[in-house]
C-alpha positions in Angstrom: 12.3 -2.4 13.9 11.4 -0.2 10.7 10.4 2.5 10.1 10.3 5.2 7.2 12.0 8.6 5.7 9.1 10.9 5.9 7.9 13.4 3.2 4.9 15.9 3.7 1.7 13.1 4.0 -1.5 13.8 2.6 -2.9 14.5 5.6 -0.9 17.2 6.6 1.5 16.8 9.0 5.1 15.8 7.5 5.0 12.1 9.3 3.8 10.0 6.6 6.4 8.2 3.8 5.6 7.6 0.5 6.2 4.5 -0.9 9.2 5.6 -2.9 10.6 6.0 0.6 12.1 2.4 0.8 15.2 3.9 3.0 14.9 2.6 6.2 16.4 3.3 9.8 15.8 1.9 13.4 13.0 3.5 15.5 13.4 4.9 18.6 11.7 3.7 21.9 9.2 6.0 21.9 7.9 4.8 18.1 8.8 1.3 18.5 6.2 -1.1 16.5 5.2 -3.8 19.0 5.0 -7.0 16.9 4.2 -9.2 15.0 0.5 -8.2 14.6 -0.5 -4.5 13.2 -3.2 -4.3 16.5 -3.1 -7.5 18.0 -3.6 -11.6 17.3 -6.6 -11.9 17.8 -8.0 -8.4 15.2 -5.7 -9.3 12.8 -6.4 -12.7 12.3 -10.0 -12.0 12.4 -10.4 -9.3 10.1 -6.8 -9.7 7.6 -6.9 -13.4 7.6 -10.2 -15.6 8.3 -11.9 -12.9 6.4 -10.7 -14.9 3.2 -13.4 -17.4 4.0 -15.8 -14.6 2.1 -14.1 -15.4 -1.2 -15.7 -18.8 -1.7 -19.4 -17.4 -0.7 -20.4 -15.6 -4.1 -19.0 -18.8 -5.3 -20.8 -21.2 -3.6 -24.1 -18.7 -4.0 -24.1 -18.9 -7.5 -23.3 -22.6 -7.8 -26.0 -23.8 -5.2 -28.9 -21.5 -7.0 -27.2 -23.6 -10.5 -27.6 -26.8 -9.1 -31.0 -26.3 -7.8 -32.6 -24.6 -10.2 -30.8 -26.6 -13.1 -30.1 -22.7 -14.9 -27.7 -20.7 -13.9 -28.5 -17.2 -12.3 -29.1 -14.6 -14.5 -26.6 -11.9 -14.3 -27.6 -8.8 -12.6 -26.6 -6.9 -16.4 -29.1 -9.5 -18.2 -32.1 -9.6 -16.0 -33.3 -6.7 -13.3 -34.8 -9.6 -11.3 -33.0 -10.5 -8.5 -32.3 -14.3 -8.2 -31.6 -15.6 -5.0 -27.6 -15.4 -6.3 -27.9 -12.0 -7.1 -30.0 -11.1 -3.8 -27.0 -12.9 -1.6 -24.2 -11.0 -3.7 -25.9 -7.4 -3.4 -26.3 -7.7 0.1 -22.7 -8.2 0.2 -21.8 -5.3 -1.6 -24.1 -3.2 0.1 -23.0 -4.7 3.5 -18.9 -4.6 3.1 -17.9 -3.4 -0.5 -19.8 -0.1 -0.3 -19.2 0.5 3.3 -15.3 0.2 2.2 -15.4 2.3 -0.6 -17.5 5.3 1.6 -14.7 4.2 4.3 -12.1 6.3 2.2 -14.2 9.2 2.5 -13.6 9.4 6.7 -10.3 10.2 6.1 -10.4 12.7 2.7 -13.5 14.3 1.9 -14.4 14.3 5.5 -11.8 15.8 6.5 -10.4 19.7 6.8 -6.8 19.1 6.5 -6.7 16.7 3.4 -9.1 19.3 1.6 -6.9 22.3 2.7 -3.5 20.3 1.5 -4.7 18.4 -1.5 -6.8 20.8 -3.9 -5.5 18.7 -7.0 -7.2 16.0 -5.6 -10.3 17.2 -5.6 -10.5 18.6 -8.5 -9.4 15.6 -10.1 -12.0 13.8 -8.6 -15.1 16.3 -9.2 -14.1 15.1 -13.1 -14.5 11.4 -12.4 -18.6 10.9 -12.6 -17.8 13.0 -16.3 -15.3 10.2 -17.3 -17.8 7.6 -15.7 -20.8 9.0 -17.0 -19.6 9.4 -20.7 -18.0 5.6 -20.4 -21.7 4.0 -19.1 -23.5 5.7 -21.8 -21.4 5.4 -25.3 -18.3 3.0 -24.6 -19.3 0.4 -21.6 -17.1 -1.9 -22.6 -14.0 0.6 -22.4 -15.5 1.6 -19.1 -15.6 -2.1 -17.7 -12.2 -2.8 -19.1 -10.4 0.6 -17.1 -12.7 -0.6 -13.7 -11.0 -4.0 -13.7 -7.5 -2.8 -14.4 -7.5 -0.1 -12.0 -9.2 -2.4 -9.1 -6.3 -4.7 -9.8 -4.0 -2.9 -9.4 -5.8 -1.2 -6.1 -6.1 -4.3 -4.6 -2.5 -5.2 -5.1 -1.4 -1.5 -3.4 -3.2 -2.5 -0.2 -1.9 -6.0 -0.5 1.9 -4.6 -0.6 0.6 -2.3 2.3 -0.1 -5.0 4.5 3.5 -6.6 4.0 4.7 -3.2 4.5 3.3 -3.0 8.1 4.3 -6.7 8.6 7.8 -6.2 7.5 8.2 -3.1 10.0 7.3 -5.1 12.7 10.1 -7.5 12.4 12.4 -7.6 15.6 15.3 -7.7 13.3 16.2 -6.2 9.8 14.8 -7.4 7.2 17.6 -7.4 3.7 16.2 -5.6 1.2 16.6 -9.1 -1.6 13.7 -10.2 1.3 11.7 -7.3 0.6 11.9 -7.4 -2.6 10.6 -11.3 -2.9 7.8 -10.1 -0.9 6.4 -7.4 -3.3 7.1 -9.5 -6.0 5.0 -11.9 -5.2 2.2 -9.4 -4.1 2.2 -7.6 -7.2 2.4 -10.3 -9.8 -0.1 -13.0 -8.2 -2.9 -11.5 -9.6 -2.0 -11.6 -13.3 0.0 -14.5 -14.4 -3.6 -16.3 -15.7 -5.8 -13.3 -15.8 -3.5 -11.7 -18.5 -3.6 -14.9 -20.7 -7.3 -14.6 -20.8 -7.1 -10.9 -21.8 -4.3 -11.5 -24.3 -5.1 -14.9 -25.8 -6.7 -15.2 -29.4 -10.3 -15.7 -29.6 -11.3 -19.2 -28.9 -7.4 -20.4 -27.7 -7.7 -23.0 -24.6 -4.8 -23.1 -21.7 -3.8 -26.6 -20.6 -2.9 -26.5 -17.6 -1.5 -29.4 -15.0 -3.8 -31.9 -13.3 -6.3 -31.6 -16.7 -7.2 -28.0 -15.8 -8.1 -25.8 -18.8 -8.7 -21.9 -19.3 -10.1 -20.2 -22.3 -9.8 -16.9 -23.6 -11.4 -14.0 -23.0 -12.4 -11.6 -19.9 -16.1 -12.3 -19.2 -18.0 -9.5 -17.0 -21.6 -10.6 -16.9 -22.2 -10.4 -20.6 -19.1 -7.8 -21.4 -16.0 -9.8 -22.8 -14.0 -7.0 -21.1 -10.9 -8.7 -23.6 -12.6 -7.4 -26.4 -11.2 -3.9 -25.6 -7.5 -4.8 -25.6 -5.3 -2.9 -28.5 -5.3 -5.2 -31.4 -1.4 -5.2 -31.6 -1.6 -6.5 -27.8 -4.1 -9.9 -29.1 -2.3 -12.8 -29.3 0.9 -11.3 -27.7 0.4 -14.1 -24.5 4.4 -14.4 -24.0 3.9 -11.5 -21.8 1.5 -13.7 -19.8 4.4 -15.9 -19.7 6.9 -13.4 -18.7 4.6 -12.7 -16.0 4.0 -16.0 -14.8 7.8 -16.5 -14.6 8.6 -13.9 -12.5 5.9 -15.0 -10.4 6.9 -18.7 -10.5 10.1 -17.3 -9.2 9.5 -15.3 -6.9 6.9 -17.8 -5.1 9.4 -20.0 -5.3 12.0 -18.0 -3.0 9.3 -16.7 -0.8 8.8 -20.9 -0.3 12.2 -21.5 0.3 12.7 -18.8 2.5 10.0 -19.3 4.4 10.7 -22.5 5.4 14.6 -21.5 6.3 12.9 -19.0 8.7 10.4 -21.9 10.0 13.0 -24.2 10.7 15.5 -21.6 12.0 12.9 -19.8 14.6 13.1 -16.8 12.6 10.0 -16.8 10.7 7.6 -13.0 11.1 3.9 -15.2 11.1 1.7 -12.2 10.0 3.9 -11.2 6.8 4.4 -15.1 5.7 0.5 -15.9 6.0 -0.6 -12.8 4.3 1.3 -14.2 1.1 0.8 -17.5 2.1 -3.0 -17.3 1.5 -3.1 -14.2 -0.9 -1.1 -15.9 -3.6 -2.5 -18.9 -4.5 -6.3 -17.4 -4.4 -5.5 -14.4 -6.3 -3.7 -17.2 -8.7 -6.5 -19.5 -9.5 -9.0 -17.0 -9.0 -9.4 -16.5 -13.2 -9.9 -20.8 -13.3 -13.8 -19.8 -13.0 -15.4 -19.2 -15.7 -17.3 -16.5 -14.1 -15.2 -14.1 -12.9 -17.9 -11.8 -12.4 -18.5 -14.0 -9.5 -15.0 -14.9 -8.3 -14.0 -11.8 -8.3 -16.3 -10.2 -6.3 -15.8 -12.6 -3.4 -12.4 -11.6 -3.9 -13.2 -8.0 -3.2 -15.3 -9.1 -0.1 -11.9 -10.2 1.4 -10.3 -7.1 0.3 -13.0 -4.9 1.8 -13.2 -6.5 4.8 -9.5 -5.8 5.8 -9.7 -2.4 4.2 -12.7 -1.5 6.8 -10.5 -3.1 9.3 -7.5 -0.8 8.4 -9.5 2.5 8.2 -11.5 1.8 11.5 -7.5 1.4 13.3 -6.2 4.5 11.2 -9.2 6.7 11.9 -8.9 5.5 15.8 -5.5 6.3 16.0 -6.0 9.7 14.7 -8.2 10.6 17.2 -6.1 9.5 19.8 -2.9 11.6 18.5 -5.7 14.9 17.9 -4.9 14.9 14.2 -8.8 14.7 13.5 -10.1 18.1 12.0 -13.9 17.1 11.7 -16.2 16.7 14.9 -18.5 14.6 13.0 -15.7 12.0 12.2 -14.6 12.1 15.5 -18.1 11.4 17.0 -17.8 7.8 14.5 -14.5 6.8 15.2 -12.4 5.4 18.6 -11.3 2.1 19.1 -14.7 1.8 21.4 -16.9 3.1 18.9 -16.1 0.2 15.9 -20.1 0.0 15.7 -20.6 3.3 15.2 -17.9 3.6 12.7 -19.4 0.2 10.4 -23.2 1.4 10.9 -22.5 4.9 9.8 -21.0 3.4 6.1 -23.4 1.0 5.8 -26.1 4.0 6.0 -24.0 6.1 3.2 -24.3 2.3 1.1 -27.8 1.7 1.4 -28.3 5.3 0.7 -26.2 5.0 -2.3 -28.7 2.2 -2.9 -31.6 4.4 -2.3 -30.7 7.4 -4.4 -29.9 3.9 -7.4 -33.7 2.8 -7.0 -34.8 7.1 -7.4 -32.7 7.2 -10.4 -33.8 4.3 -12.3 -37.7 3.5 -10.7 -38.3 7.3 -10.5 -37.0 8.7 -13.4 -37.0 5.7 -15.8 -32.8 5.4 -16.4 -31.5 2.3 -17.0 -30.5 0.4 -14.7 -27.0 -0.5 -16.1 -26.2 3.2 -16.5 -27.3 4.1 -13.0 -25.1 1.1 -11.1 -22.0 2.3 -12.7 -22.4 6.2 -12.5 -23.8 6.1 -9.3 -21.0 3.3 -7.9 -18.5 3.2 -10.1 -18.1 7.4 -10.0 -17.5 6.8 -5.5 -15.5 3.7 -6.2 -12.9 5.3 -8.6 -12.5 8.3 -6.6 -11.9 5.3 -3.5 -9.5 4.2 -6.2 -7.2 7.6 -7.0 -7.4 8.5 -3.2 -6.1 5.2 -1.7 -3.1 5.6 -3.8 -2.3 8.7 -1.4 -3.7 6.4 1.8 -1.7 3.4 1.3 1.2 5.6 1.4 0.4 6.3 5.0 2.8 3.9 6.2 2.8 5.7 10.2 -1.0 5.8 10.2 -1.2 2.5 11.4 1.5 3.1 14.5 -0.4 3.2 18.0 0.0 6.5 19.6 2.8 6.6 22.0 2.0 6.3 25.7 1.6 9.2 27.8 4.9 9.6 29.8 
């Protein structure tokens, strides 16, 4: 069993590590992890693994409505109408991206203690709709450009939090080379091809194996998002290479390895699927064209298991009494999972609601609206997580009354 040294957390009490804490120890009895699964087979599997189904369904949304309409959907920056596409894919964020981003809020701004420890945070946060606001309306391409690198490299921090829970849970010590191999591969799988596309020369073609081809450039709806790369970075794709390398190795161990577990009974199931299916989607995700598209589904995936991960952490809370607010508390429980989803899927469709005020009300564009109103709650989601995900006790089940 793992567990962590423990610094002060961000939510008060000095229990949570950071994730410089790599330092491990055995647990006692009384904090043991029971294993494999962070809450059980049958909620992780559901919720951290099938949930990848939801990648391929903006995909297959927007290539139906092509093939039956013989036009592709218009792009939801190109034309206010809502095509059938766009209808399915804003339904989706208003059904499990927005609730995960408003998710965050449960635990921070709705919370005493993390707004009596973390002042800083705050008040780096009441600046973001500034940064936002100036971004949408003079430099939307510099805005796009930061919102794609910083969701990166968010996704990848709760992707390395996942193995982190799944390597604690492992009956016997994991070596640290192991480790390593593991957020290696969950940091690097997103970039080997996407940073190509970002760094190739205008017009320059990958050929890849089996006839596969990618082009240049970074395509957000009708944003070349590449466009905003420093000019001494253009052209520099042998660090797309070194990338891809490091990748390529470390894949390759986490193969190797994983087998040697397989065939030696040793194998920890949770930790080896997570990579086993993260890896190769979050690799060929930038072979679509559209990664407007492809990307969101891969955020659906990624907001599903966040939700999942919040609904645990706030249950456990309330069943240690750490939870300062009596409105969270009234949303959150382990039997009270359908109070906890309906409640941020009311603060999305709000969000919605004050969008349509905004732009049908007062007459602002549309394209402005979306990302002040969104993008503002979704980058403070972004700088807060960093603290969350380094929560690494938040997901242990309280211990049993004696």
């Amino acid at each position: 069993m793992w567990t962590q040294t423990a610094p002060r957390g961000p939510f008060g009490p000095p229990r949570h590590p950071g994730l410089a804490g790599l330092e491990v120890r055995a647990t006692s009895p009384a904090t043991e992890l029971a294993g494999p699964w962070i809450h059980s087979r049958r909620f992780d599997l559901l919720f951290v693994f099938a949930s990848c189904v939801l990648v391929a369904v903006p995909l297959i949304t927007y290539h139906a409505v092509a093939a039956l309409t013989g036009v592709p959907p218009q792009s939801f920056q190109e034309n206010q109408a809502l095509s059938i596409a766009m209808f399915v894919n804003l339904g989706a964020a208003f059904l499990i991206g927005g609730p995960h981003m408003y998710a965050t809020y449960t635990m921070t701004l709705g919370e005493r203690r993390f707004r009596e420890t973390h002042p800083v945070l705050l008040r780096v946060a009441a600046l973001v709709p500034i940064v936002v606001t100036t971004l949408a309306l003079w430099r939307i391409e510099v805005l796009l450009f930061v919102f794609f690198s910083w969701a990166s490299v968010h996704a990848l921090h709760q992707l390395a939090y996942l193995v982190t829970q799944y390597q604690r849970r492992a009956r016997t010590p994991i070596p640290l080379w192991s480790r390593l191999v593991d957020y290696t591969v969950a940091l690097t799988c997103v970039y080997p091809l996407g940073a190509w596309r970002m760094l190739a020369e205008p017009g320059s073609v990958l050929t890849l194996p089996f006839g596969l081809q990618v082009g240049s450039g970074f395509h957000i709806g009708a944003v070349d998002v590449a466009l905003q790369m420093p000019s001494f970075l253009v052209g520099q794709t042998w660090i797309a290479g070194v990338i891809g390398g490091v990748f390529g190795v470390a894949f390759t161990l986490f193969v190797v390895r994983s087998l040697f577990e397989i065939a030696t009974g040793q194998v920890l199931w949770p930790r080896t699927l997570i990579l086993a299916l993260t890896a190769p989607i979050a690799v060929a995700l930038p072979l679509f064209d559209n990664l407007d598209v492809a990307l969101q589904g891969f955020n659906l995936w990624h907001s599903t298991q966040y939700l999942a991960l919040v609904y645990l952490m706030n249950s456990y809370r309330l069943e240690r009494n750490e939870m300062s607010s009596p409105w969270m508390r009234l949303i959150s429980g382990r039997e009270n999972g359908m109070r906890f989803y309906a409640f941020v899927v009311c603060v999305s469709l709000a969000a919605g609601g004050l969008m349509g005020v905004l732009h049908y009300g007062l007459g602002l564009p549309m394209l402005q609206v979306y990302y002040v109103v969104l993008l503002s709650g979704l980058w403070i989601h972004y700088l807060w997580d960093h603290w969350v995900f380094q929560e690494f006790d938040a997901l242990n089940p309280p211990a049993e009354p004696s």
